[in-house]
N, C-alpha and C positions, 0 to 999 in steps of 0.2 A: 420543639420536641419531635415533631414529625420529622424534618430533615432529618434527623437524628439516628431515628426508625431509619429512614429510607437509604443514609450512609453507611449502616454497620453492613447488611450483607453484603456489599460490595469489597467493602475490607476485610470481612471473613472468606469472600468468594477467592480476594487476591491472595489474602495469604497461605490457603487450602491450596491456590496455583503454585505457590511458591515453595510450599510446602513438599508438595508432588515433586516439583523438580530435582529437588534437595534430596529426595527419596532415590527418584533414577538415577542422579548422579552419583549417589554412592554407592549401588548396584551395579553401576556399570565400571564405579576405579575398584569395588570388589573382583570384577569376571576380569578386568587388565590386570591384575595382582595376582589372578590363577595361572599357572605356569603352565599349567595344561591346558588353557581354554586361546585360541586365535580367533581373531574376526576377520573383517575385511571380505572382500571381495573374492568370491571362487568361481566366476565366470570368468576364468580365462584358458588360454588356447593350450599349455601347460595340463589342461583337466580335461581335454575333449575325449569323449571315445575312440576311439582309432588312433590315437596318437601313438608314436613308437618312438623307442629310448635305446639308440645304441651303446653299443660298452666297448673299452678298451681296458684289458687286466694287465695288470703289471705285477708280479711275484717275484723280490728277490733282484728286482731292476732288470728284470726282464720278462717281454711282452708276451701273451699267449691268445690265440684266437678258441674262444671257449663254444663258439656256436649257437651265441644265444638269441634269442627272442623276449623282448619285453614289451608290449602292448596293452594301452587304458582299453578293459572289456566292459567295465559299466563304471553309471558316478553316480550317485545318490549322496542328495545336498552337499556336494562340493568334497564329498569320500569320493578317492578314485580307487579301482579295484585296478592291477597290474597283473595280467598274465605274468609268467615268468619262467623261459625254458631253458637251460646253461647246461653244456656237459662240461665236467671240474676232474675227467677220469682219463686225459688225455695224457698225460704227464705225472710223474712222482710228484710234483714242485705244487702242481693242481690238485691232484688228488690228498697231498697234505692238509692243502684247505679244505676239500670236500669233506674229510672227515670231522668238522667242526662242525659242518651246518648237521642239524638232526633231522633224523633219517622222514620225518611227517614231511618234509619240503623234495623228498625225494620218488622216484617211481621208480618199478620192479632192476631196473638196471643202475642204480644208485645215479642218477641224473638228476640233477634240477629240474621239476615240476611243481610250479606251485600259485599260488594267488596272496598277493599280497599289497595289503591298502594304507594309501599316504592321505591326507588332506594339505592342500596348498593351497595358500589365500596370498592378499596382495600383504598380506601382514606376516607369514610364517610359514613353516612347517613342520607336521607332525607325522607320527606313526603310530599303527599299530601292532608290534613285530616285540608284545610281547604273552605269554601265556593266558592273558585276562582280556586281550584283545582289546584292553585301554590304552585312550589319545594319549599319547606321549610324546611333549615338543621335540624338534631339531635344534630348533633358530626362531626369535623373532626378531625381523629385520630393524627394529629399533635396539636392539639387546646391543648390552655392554659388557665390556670383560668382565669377567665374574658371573654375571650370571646365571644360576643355578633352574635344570629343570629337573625334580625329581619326580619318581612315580611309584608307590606303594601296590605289590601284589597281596595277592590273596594268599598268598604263603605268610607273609611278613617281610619279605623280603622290600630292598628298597633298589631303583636302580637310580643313579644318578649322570645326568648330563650334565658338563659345564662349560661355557663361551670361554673360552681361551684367545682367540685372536678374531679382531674384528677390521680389514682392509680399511686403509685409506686414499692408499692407491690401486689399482691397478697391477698385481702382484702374483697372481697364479696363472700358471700356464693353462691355457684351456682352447681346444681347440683351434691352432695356432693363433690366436689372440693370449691377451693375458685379462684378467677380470678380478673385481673385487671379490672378497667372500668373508662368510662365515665361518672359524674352525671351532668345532661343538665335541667334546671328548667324550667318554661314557667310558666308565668304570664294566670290567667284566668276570662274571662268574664261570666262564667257558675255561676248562681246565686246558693249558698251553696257551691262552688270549690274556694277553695284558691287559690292552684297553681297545677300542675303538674311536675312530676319528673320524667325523664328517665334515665335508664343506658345502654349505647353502650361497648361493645366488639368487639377487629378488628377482631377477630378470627369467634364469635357468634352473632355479629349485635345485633342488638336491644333484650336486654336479660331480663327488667323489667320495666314497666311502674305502677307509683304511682300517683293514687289521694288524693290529703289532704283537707280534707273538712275546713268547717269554724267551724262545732263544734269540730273539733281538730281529729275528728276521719281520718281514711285511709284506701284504697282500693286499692290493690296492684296486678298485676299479672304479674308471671314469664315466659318467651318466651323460648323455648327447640326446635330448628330446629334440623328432624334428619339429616341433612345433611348441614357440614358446612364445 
């Protein structure tokens, strides 16, 4: 009877361990299941301060130098804050797009002026680039066609992303290289915007964002971090 005694709390000790585990592990295939929530690693050269992101615009299949500046100005747990300075008023073809973006992203001369924050881990990318200033995915680099990221405002509104193409090769042009990516669509409420199109790299994060208007036309720019 004594050993008896002396066996149980050891077996109640195990199975309270085991128990516990069973707990974290479903907490944690819960937060993999949240389409808003990435983990992984966000120390990397991609997040540092100072970092700067050139652009190359393309409108309509043809090139325009817009003049801009984008630079990481602070990171806080792995949110990077992006300067962001673009003039879009050089050109009819530019200015066509300017008139999409709203005027809060703009200064006294209708120019791009503004701050806007990404998170990039070694698992994803998110944004906050919408009225509630909630994480909402790009890509997560395990993601498969179909999958869906949506995001509920405080309107009721809902916005939805979806993986459309996932590389297998080596297939976008970038940077005179070609490279794998993510193509993530997003449905759009912007009156003349059909939809939106992003390409993710795990290496380069966010490497090309596309507007397609409703008269069929597009406004495309390329993202070039020097430091990735």
């Amino acid at each position: 009877m004594k050993k008896l005694f002396w066996f149980l709390p050891i077996v109640l000790l195990v199975a309270f361990l085991l128990s516990c585990d069973k707990i974290n592990s479903i907490l944690n295939d819960n937060q993999n299941k949240d389409p808003n929530t990435i983990a992984g690693d966000t120390n990397l050269p991609l997040n540092q301060v100072g970092n700067t992101v050139g652009t190359s615009v393309v409108v309509g299949g043809k090139s325009y130098n817009i003049s801009s500046s984008i630079s990481i100005v602070k990171n806080e747990n792995g949110v990077a804050t992006y300067k962001v300075t673009a003039d879009l008023t050089k050109s009819a073809d530019l200015q066509k797009i300017n008139n999409y973006i709203p005027s809060s992203f703009k200064d006294a001369s209708g120019k791009i002026n503004a701050q806007i924050n990404y998170k990039i881990t070694s698992e994803g990318i998110q944004d906050y680039f919408n009225k509630d200033g909630k994480a909402h995915t790009i890509a997560k680099y395990d993601c498969q066609v179909g999958d869906i990221y949506q995001m509920s405002k405080s309107d009721g509104k809902t916005i939805t992303r979806k993986v459309t193409a996932v590389s297998t090769t080596d297939d976008f042009a970038y940077s005179g290289m070609y490279i794998k990516t993510i193509a993530t669509e997003q449905d759009s409420r912007i009156p003349g915007v059909r939809k939106f199109v992003y390409r993710t790299n795990h290496k380069f994060g966010l490497v090309y964002v596309e507007a397609q208007l409703e008269d069929g036309s597009t406004a495309g720019t390329y993202l070039y971090p020097s430091k990735y």
